[in-house]
C-alpha positions in Angstrom: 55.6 -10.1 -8.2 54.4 -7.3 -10.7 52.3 -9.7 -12.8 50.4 -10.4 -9.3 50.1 -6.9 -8.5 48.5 -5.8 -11.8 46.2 -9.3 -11.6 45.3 -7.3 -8.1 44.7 -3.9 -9.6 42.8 -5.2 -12.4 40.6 -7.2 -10.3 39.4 -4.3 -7.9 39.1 -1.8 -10.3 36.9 -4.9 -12.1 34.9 -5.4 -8.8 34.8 -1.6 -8.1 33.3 -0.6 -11.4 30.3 -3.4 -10.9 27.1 -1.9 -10.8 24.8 -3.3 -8.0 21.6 -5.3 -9.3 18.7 -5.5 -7.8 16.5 -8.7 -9.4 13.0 -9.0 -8.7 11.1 -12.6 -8.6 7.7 -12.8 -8.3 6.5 -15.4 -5.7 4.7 -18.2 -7.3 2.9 -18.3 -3.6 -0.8 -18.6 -4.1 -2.7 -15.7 -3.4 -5.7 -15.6 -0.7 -9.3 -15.4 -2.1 -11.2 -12.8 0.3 -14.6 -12.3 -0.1 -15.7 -8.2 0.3 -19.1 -9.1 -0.5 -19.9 -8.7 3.3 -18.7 -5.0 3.2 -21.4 -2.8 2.8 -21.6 1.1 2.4 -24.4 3.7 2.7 -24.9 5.0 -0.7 -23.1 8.0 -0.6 -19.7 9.3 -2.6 -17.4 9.0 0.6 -18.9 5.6 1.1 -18.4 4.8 -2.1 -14.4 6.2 -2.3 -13.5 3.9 1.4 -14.9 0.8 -0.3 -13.1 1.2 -3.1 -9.6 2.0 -1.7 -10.1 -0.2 0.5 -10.1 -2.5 -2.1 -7.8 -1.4 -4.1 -5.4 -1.4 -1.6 -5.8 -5.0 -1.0 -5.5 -6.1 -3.8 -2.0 -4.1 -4.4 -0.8 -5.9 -1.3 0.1 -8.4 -3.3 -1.6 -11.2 -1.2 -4.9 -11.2 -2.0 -7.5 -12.4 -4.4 -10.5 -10.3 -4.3 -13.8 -12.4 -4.8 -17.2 -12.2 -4.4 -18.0 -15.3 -2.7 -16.5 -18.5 -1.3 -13.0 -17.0 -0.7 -11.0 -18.2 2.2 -11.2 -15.3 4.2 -14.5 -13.2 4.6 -14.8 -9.7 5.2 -18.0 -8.1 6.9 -18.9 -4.8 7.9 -20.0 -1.4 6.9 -19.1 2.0 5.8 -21.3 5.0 6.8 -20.3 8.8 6.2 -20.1 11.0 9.0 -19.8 14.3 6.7 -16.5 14.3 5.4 -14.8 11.4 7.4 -16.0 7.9 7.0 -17.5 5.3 10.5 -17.0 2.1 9.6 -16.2 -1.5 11.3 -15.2 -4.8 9.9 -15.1 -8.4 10.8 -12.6 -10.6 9.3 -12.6 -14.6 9.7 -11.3 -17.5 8.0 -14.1 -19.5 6.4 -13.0 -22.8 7.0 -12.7 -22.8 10.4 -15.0 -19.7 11.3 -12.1 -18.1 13.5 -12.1 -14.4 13.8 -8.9 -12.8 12.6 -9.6 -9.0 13.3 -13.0 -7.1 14.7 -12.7 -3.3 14.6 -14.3 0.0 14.2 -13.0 3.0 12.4 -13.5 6.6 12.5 -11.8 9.4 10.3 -10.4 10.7 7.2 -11.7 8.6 4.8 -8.6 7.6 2.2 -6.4 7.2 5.9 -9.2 4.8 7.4 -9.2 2.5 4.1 -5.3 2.4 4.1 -5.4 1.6 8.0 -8.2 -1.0 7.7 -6.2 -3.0 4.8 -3.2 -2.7 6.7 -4.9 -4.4 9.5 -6.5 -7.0 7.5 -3.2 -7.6 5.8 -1.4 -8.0 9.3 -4.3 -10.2 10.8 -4.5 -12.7 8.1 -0.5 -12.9 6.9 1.6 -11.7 10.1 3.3 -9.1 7.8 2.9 -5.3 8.3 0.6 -4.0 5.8 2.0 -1.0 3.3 -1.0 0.6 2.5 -0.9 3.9 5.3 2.9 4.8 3.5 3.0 8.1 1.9 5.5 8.8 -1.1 7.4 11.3 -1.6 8.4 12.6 -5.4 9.4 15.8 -7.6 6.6 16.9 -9.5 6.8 20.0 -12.1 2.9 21.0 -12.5 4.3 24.7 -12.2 6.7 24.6 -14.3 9.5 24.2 -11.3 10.3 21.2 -10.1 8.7 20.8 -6.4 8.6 18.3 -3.8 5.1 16.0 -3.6 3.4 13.8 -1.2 0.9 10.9 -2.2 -0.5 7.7 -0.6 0.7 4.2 -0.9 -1.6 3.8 -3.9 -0.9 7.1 -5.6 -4.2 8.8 -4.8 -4.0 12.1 -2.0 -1.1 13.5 -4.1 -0.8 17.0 -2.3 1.9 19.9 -3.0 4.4 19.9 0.0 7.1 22.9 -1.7 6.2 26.0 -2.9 9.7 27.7 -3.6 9.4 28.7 -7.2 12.6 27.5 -8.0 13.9 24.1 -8.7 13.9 21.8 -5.6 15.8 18.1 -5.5 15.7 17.1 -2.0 14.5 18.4 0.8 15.9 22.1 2.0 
């Protein structure tokens, strides 16, 4: 009877000292080719900045190839500045059956437009929610205290959120 109850006790305390592990796989699924070349901007700097989180956050989807031509999806439209926000609309359509996944137009801040346009074109052409509109929140000690951050999905926007010149873990 003892030996049993110290074969017990020494396997919880075993199983109660394991550390959880998370493993990550990557997916040997085959990414989609889409073709941007159909997205066009006016020549401008917040033009410029949409196209290229846009891109940018498509590609960190994980479930896309970006490509210039002959991709399986297309992507058409265009990005005009409307002083500090960004207008823009897209078409997106499979190629090899010319069926139109997602038309819409846009019209705001231009970083929050990108990261809502990719998450659509993510949902449209994969039936998973796009991630690019999340924001992250981290410590940061540019002051020399640690304070609380906020950035985009893609680490761009990163903005102060705490100001309480002390050190701050968590929220208060």
């Amino acid at each position: 009877m003892k030996k049993h109850l110290l074969l017990f006790l020494c396997l919880v305390l075993t199983v109660a000292s394991a550390q959880a592990q998370v493993r990550v796989v990557k997916s040997s699924t085959k990414k989609i080719s889409i073709d941007v070349s159909g997205m066009r901007g006016t020549d401008d700097a917040t033009a410029k900045l949409f196209l290229q989180t846009l891109e940018k956050d498509l590609r960190l989807s994980g479930w896309f190839e970006i490509v210039r031509k002959d991709g399986e999806i297309r992507l058409n439209g265009s990005a005009a500045s409307s002083g500090e926000n960004i207008k823009s609309g897209c078409q997106v359509y499979r190629l090899n059956d010319q069926q139109t996944l997602l038309s819409k137009n846009y019209n705001g801040a231009t970083r929050a437009m990108a990261h809502r346009m990719a998450d659509d074109i993510v949902e449209a052409v994969t039936g998973q929610k796009g991630f690019a509109s999340m924001r992250i929140a981290l410590i940061g000690n540019r002051s020399g205290k640690k304070e609380i951050y906020m950035c985009d999905g893609d680490g761009g926007g990163l903005r102060q959120v705490t100001n309480e010149k002390r050190i701050v873990l968590g929220p208060p």
